[in-house]
C-alpha positions in Angstrom: 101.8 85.3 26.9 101.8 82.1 28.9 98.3 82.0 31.3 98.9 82.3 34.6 98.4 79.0 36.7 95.6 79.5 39.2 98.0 79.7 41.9 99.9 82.4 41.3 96.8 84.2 40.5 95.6 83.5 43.8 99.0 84.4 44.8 98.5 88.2 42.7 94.6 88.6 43.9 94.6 87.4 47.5 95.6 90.5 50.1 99.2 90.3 51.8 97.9 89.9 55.2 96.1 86.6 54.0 99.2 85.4 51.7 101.0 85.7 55.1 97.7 83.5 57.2 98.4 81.0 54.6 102.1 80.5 54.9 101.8 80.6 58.6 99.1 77.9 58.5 100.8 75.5 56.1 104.4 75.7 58.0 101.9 74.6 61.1 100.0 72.0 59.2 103.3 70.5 58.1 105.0 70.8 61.5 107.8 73.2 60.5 106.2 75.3 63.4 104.5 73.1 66.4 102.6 72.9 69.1 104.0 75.4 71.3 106.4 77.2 68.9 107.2 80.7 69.5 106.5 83.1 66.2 109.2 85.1 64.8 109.2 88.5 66.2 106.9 91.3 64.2 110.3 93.0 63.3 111.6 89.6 62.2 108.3 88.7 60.2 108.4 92.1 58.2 111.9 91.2 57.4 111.1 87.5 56.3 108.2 88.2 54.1 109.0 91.7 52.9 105.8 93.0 54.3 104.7 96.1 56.7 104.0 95.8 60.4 100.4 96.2 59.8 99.7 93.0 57.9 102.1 91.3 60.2 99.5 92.5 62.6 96.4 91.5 61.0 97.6 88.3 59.5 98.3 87.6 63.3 94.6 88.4 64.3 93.5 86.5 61.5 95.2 83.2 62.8 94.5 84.3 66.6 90.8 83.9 65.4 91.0 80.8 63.8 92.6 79.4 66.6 96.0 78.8 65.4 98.3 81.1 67.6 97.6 82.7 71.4 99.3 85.7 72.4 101.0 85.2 75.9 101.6 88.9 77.3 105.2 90.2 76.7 106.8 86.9 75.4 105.0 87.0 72.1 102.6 84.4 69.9 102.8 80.8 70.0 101.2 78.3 68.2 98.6 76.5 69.6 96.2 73.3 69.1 92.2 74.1 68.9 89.2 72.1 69.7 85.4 73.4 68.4 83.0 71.2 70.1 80.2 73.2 68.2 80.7 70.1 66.1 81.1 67.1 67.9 84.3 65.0 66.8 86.9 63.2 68.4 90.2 64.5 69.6 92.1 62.9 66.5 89.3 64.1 63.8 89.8 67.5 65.1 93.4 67.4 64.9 93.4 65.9 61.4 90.8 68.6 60.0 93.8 71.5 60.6 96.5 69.7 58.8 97.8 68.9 62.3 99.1 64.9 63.3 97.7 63.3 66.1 98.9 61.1 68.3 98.6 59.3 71.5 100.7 57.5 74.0 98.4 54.9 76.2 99.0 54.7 79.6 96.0 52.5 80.7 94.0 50.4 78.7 91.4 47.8 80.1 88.5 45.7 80.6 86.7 46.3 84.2 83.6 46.3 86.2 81.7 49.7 86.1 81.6 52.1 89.5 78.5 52.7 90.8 78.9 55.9 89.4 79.6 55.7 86.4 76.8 52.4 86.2 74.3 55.2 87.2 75.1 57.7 84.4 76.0 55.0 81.6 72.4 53.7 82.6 73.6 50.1 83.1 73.2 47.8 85.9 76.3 48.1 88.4 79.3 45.4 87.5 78.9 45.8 84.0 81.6 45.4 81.8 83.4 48.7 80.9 86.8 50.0 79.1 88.5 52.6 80.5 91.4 54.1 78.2 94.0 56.7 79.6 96.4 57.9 77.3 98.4 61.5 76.7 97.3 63.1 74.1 100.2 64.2 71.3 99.8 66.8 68.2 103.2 66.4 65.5 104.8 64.6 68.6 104.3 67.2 71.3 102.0 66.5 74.5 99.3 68.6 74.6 97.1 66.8 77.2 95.7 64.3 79.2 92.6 62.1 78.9 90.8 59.7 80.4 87.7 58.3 78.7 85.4 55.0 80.1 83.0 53.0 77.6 80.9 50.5 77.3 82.4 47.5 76.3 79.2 46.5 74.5 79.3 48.8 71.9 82.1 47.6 70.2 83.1 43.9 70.7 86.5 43.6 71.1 87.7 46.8 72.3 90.3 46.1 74.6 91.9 44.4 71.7 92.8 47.6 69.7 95.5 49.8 70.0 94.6 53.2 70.7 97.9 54.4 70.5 97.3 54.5 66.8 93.3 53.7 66.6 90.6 56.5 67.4 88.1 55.8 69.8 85.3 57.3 67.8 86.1 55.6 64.8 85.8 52.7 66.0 82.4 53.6 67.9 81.5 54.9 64.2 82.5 51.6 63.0 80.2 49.5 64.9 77.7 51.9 64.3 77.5 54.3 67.7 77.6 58.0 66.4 78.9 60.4 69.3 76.1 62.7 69.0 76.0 65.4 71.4 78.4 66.2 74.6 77.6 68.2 77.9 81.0 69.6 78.9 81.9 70.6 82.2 85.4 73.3 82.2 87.4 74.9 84.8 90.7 76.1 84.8 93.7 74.6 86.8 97.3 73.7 87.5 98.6 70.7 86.8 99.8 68.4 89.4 103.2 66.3 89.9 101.9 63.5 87.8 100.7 65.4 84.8 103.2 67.9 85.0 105.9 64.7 84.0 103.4 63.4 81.4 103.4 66.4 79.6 106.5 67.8 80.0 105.7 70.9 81.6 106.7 72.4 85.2 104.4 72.0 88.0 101.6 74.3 88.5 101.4 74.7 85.0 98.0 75.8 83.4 95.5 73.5 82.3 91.7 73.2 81.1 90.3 70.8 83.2 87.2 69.5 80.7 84.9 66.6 81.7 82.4 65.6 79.6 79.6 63.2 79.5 78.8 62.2 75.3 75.6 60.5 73.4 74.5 58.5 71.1 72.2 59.7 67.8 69.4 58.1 70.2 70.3 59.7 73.5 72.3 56.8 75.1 74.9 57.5 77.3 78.0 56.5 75.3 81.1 57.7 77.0 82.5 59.5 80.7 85.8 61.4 80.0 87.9 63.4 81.8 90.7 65.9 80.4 93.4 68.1 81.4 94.9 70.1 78.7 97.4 72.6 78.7 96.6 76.0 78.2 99.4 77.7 76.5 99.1 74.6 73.7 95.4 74.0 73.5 93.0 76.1 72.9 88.6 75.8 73.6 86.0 77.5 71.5 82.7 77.3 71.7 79.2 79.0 70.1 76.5 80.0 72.0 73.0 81.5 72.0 70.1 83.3 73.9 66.5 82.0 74.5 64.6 82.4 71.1 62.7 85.5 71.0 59.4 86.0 71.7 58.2 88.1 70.1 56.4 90.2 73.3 57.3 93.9 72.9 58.8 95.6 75.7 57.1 98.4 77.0 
């Protein structure tokens, strides 16, 4: 008897529901299903993969938790982008970590003199040289949001030279050696406006995480000032968080 090839003994040993996670997840990763694709119908999914309701079921909870689909009340699942800021990366490291393609259409891209408010939290004298980079944000071609990001120009010789449409931001802070280390985020929900509701594609009103964040350096310099709004039935936010360390003082 011919071994069997490692595959299809994962295949044989891995449970349906998870057979079914991994299909999902590669038609996804290789954009047969995208950003903002409905699923097929539980009915419809039994039928396709000879499987019971059940592990439709769970192999839908399984990629609700990973972040790959969102339920949306009566209409069904959709697939959706995912951003875990527990580990700080840039929009298109992110994106290329689930298999997924990034992309970004630039809408403003240059060289000015900082505000006075962003000279005070970039810790620089007022006038100083900044870049300030607005683009929509795609995933396998499809708008997913809109950013807004302002740097200093001295950390990277040169920058207004690049094009961001294909060239990450954070790699080429990595390149010249500024690590992003740590991000304060600021998130709210909204609707988007005329003007982002045409960027993206969406109707007006539409909903959106509205995320700012303020990022640092490995040594606690203020690197970068964004602002985001990102659409909430394509993009998803996770986050971990955690209590004051115990004490150890008893309760009595």
């Amino acid at each position: 008897m011919e071994r069997q090839s490692a595959e299809s003994l994962w295949q044989v040993t891995q449970p349906r529901h998870l057979q079914l996670v991994r299909a999902m997840r590669t038609a996804i990763g290789s954009g047969t299903l995208q950003i903002g694709d409905r699923l097929p119908s539980e009915r419809d999914a039994c039928r396709r993969f000879s499987v019971s309701r059940t592990t439709v079921r769970r192999a839908l909870a399984e990629l609700h938790a990973q972040g790959y689909v969102e339920p949306d009340g009566t209409r069904g699942w959709f697939v959706t982008a995912f951003v875990e800021p527990s580990v700080l990366s840039g929009f298109s490291d992110q994106a290329s970590q689930r298999g997924l393609m990034p992309g970004s259409k630039v809408l403003r891209a240059l060289v000015r003199a900082a505000t006075l408010d962003e000279a005070e939290s970039l810790e620089v004298a007022p006038g100083s040289e900044v870049f300030e980079l607005e683009r929509v944000r795609l995933l396998g071609g499809i708008p997913v949001g809109w950013q807004r990001a302002v740097v200093l120009c001295s950390l990277a010789p040169g920058i207004g030279e690049h094009d961001f449409g294909a060239v990450s931001l954070y790699q080429l802070l990595r390149d010249h050696r500024v690590v992003p280390s740590r991000a304060d985020y600021d998130i709210e929900a909204g609707v988007t406006d005329t003007t982002r509701s045409k960027l993206l594609g969406v109707r007006e009103s539409s909903p959106v995480l509205l995320i700012r964040a303020t990022t640092f350096d490995r040594e606690g310099r203020c690197i970068e000032l964004s602002e985001g709004a990102f659409l909430g039935e394509r993009y998803r936010f996770t986050a971990s968080v955690s209590g004051p360390a115990d004490d150890a003082k008893s309760v009595r």
